[in-house]
PLY file of the C-alpha trace (Angstrom):
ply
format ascii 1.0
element vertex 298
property float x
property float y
property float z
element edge 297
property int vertex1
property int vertex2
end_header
76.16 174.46 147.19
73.71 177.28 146.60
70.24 176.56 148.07
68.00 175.14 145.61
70.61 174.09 143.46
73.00 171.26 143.10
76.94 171.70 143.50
78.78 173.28 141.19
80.89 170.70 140.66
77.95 168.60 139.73
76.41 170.67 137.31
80.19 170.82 135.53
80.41 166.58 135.34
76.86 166.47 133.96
77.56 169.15 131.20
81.10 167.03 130.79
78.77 164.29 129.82
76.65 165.96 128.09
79.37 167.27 126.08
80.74 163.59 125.80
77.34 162.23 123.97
77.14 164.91 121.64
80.96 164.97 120.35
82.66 161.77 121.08
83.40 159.91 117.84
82.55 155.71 118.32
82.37 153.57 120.61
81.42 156.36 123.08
82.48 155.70 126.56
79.24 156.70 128.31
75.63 157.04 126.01
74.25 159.72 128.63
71.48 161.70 126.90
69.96 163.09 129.80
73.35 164.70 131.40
72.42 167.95 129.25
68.60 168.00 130.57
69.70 167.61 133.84
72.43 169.94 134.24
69.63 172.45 133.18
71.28 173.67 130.13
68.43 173.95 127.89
69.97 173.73 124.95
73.92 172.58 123.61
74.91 175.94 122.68
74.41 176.81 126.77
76.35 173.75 127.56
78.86 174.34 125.38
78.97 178.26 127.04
79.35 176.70 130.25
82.21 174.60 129.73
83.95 177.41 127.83
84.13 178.98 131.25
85.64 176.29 132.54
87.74 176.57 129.90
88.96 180.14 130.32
89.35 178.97 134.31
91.89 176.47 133.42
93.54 178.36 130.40
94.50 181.64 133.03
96.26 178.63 135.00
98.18 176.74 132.71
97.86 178.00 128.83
95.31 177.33 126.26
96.21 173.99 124.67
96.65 172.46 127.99
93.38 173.23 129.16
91.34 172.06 126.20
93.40 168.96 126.60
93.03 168.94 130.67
88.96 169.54 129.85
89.05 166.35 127.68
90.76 164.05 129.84
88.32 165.33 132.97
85.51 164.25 130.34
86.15 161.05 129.50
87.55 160.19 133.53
83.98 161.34 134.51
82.16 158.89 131.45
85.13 156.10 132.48
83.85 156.14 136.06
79.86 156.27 135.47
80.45 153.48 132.53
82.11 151.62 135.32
79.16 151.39 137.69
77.05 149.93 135.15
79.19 147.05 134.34
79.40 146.36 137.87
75.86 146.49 138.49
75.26 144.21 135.62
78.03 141.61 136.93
76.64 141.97 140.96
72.77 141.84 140.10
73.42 138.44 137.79
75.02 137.02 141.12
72.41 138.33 143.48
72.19 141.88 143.94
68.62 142.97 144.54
69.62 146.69 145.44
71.44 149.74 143.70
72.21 152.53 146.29
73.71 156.09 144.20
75.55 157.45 147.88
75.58 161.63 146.70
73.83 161.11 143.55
74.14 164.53 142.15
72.91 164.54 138.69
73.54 161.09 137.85
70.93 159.56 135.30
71.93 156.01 135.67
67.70 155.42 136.79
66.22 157.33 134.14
68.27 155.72 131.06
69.16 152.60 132.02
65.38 150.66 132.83
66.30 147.32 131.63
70.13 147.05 133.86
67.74 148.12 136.57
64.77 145.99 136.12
64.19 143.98 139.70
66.15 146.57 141.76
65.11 148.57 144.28
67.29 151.89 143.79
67.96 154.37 146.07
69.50 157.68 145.14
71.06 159.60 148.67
71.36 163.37 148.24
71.20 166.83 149.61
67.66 167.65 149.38
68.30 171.03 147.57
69.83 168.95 144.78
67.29 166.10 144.52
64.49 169.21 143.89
66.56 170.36 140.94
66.91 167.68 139.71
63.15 166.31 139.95
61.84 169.90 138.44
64.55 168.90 135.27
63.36 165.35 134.55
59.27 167.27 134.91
60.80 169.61 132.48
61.66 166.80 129.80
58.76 164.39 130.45
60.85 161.98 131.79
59.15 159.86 134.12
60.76 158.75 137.91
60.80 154.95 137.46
58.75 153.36 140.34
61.47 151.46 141.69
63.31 154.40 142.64
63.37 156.02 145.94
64.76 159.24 146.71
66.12 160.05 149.63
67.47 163.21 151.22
70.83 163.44 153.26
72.40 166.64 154.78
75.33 165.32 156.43
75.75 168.27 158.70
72.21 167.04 160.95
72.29 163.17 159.64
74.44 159.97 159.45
74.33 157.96 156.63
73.61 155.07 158.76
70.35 156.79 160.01
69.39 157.93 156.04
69.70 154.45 154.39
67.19 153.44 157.20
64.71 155.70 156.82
65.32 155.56 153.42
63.96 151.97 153.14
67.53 150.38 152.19
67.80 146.90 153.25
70.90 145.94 155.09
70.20 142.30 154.74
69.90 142.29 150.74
73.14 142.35 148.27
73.64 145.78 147.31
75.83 147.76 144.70
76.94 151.24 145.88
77.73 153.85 143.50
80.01 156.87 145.12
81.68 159.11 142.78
82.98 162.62 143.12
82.50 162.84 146.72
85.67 161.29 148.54
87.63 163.92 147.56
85.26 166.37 149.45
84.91 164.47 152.77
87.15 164.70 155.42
88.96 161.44 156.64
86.31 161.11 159.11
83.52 160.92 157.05
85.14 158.56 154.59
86.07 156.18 157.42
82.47 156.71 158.84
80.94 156.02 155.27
83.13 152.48 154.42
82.53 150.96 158.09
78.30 151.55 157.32
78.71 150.22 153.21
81.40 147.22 154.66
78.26 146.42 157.42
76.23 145.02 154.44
75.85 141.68 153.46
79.08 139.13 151.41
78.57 139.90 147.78
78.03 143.85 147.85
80.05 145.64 145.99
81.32 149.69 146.60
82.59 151.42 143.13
84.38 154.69 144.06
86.84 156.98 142.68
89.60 159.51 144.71
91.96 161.57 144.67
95.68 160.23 145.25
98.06 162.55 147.02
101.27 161.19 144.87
100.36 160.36 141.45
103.96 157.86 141.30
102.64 156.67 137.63
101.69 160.14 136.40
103.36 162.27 133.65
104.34 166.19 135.36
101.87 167.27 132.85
99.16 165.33 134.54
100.62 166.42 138.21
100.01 170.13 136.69
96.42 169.42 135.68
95.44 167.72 138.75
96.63 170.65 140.88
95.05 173.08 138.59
91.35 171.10 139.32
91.98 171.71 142.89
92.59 175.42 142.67
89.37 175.18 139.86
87.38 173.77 142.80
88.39 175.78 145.69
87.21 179.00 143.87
83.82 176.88 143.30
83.90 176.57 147.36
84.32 172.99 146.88
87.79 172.39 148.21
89.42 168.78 148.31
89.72 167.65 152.10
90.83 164.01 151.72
93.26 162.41 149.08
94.71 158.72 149.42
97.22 156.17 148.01
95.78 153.23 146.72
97.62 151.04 149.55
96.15 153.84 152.17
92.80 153.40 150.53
93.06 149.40 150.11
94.01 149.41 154.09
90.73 151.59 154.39
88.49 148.88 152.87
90.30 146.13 154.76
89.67 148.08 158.25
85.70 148.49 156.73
84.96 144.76 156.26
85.54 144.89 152.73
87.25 141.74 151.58
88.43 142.62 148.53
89.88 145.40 146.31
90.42 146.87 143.11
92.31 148.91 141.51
91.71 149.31 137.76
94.65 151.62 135.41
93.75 153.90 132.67
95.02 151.20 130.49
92.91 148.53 131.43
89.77 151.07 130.60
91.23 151.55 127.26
90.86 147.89 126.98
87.67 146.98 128.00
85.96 150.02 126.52
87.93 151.31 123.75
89.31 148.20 122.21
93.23 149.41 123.69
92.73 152.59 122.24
94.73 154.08 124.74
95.51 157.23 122.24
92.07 158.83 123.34
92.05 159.24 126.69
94.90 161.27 126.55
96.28 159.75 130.38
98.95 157.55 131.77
98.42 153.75 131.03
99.34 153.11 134.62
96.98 156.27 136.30
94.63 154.93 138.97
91.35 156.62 140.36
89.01 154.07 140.46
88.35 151.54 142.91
85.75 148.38 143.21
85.66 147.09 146.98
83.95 143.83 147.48
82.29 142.74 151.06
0 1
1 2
2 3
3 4
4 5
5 6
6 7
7 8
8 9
9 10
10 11
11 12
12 13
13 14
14 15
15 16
16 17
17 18
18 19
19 20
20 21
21 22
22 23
23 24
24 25
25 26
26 27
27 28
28 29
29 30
30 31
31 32
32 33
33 34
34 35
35 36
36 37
37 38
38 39
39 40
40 41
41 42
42 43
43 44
44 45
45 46
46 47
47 48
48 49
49 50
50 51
51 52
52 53
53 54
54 55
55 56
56 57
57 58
58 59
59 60
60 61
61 62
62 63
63 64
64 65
65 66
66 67
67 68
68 69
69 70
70 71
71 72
72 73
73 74
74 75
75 76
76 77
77 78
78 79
79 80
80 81
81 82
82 83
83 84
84 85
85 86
86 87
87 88
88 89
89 90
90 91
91 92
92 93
93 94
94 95
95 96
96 97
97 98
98 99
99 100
100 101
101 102
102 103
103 104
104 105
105 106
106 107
107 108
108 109
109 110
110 111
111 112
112 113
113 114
114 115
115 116
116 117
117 118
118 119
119 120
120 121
121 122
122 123
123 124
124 125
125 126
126 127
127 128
128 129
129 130
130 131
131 132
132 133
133 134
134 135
135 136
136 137
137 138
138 139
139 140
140 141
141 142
142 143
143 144
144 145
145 146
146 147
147 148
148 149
149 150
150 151
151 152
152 153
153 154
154 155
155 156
156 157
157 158
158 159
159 160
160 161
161 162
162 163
163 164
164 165
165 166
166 167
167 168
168 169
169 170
170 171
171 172
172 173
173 174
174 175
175 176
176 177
177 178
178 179
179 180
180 181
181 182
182 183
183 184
184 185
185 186
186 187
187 188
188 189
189 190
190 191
191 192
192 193
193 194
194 195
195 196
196 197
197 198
198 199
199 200
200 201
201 202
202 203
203 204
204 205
205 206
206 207
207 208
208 209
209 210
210 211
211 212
212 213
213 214
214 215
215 216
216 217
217 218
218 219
219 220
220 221
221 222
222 223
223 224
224 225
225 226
226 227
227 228
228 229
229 230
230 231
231 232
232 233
233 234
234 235
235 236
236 237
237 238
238 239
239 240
240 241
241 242
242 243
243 244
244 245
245 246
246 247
247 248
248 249
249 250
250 251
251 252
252 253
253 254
254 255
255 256
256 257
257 258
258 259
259 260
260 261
261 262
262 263
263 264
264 265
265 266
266 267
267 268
268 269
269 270
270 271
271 272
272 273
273 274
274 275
275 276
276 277
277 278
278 279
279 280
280 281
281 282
282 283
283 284
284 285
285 286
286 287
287 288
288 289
289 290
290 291
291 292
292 293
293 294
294 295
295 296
296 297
């Protein structure tokens, strides 16, 4: 991470978004029309300049055809995962939830488009303060306003433990609380991800953790996939963002059972296809049985 700016990595999922809303044909996975004002592309022609770098990245690893369809599937995995959260949230705050915690919030825009889901939650986005600037100065940039039930609050995990940040933060650990944490396992160390799941498993019966990772064996992927999977981690190692912790789901499911966690989930690619896309599996381009996602349960 550059200072004053969020991660690369960050800035790449938001203009994957950004590219989802303008191009997707119906139903869209994800309706995210602030991903393209917030990864500070001012306009979709810079986006779409932006992503053709990416492009050219993965095309001098693999081949052309690949990558465009490697960029696709990374779009739609990044809209799967955010869509995920909200239907979540929705389920957890109609059976008590009263708080909605983003852990690394990057340049999610779950607050800023979604006021009615969020309506009697106190929400709490937990990020490196050099990314929570940018990210104010974009939203001051396009008039949108910071909702009033949204708190902000910085975490550099080099001079800080989470546990310390939620409380100064304001987060209750007596209330019923949803915790969104995507594209950051895969950056932690062991350590830190054990660290994080004992302080989210500490809250009370009812919260809910949605997460995705990285798996080290991919037994239900095609070779192709394998391929494209490696290629991201060589795409994010020259971004200075290597991977530092992958799991199995049965490593990952003992992880949340050692955390408090009572419960865990571990929805496929084709299971997505059906509850978003009507079992239009055709689209998403990925193994029916693929898993990245996980919903843990307290």
């Amino acid at each position: 991470m550059e200072d004053g700016k969020p991660s690369q990595t960050a800035l790449m999922v938001a203009m994957l978004r950004a590219r989802h809303f303008l191009h997707e044909p119906e139903p869209k996975i994800l309706r995210d029309s602030l991903a393209g004002l917030l990864s500070g592309a001012s306009s979709p022609e810079l986006s779409s300049q932006y992503l053709d770098q990416i492009h050219e990245a993965f095309s001098a690893l693999s081949d052309n055809e690949t990558a465009q369809k490697f960029i696709s599937q990374l779009e739609h995995s990044v809209c799967i995962r955010a869509r995920l959260v909200e239907e979540e949230l929705a389920l957890a705050k109609a059976q008590g939830a009263s708080q909605f915690v983003v852990l690394g919030a990057g340049l999610d825009s779950t607050a800023y488009r979604e006021p009615e889901l969020l309506t009697g939650l106190k929400v709490f986005e937990i990020d490196h303060p050099d990314s929570q600037s940018w990210k104010k100065e974009c939203l001051l940039k396009g008039n949108v306003k910071i909702p009033d039930n949204l708190t902000f609050v910085p975490f550099d995990f080099e001079n800080t433990t989470l546990d310390a940040a939620l409380t100064a933060g304001g987060v209750s650990k007596n209330k019923i609380t949803v915790f969104s944490w995507l594209g950051v396992q895969m950056y932690l160390t062991d350590d830190a991800v054990k660290g994080t799941l004992d302080v989210l498993g500490g809250f009370p019966s009812g919260s809910t953790l949605i997460m995705d990772f990285v798996s080290p064996s991919y037994e239900t992927a095609t070779n192709e996939q394998k391929s494209s999977v490696d290629d991201l981690r060589k795409i994010v190692a020259g971004m200075r963002e290597p991977f530092l912790s992958e799991y199995s789901t049965v490593a990952l499911a003992n992880r949340f059972a050692g955390a408090n966690f009572s419960k865990s989930e571990f929805p496929t690619i084709g299971d997505i296809a059906d509850q978003y896309l009507g079992g239009d599996l055709d689209r998403l381009e990925m193994h029916p049985k693929a898993q990245y996602l996980a919903v843990a349960r307290v």
